[in-house]
N, C-alpha and C positions, 0 to 999 in steps of 0.2 A: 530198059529192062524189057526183055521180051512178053510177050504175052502167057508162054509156056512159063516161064520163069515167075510170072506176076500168079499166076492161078496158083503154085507150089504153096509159094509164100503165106498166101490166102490158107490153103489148106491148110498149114501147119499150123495158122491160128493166130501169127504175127504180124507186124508191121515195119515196113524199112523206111528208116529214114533216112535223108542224106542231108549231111553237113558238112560247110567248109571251114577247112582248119587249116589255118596257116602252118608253115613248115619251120618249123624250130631251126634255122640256119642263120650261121653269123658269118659274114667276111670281115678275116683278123683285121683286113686295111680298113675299114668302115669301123671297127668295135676301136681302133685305136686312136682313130679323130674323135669320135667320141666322145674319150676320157679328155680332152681340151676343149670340149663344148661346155659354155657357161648356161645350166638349163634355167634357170632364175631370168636370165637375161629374157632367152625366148618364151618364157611364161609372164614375164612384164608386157613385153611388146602383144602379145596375145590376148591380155586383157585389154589391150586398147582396142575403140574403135579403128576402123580404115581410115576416117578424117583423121585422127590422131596418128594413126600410126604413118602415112604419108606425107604430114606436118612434118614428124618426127626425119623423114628419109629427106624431105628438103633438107631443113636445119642443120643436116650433116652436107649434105652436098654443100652446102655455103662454105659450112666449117672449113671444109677439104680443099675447096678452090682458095681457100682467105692462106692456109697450111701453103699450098703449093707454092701462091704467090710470094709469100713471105721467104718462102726457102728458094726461090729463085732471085728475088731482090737482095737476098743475104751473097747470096754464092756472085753476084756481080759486085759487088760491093766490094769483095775478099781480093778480087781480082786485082 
């Protein structure tokens, strides 16, 4: 604000404030993954600490390699 503009202000006996406000805008491709987001889930994992919650990201990574292996020993198997 200028100096001319700051003295007006003054005179008229007021005060300006400024505040940031977020813009009320949705994008429809974001509002519609959304609606398949389980928020319970990421309010679980949020209540954990970091040790737990990277406990937690190992223990699947195990999971996922043991999954992978297994569906690849199956699919040889078939052969």
């Amino acid at each position: 604000m200028t100096d001319s503009a700051r003295f007006m202000v003054q005179l008229a006996g007021i005060e300006l404030q400024n505040e940031l406000v977020p813009l009320q805008w949705h994008d429809p491709v974001v509002e519609r993954y959304k609606q398949d987001v389980d928020r319970t889930l990421l309010r679980e994992n949020l209540r954990k600490s970091v040790d737990e919650r990277v406990r937690t990201l190992a223990e699947w990574q195990t999971a996922s390699r043991a999954l992978q292996q297994a569906t690849s020993d199956a699919r040889r198997r078939r052969r």
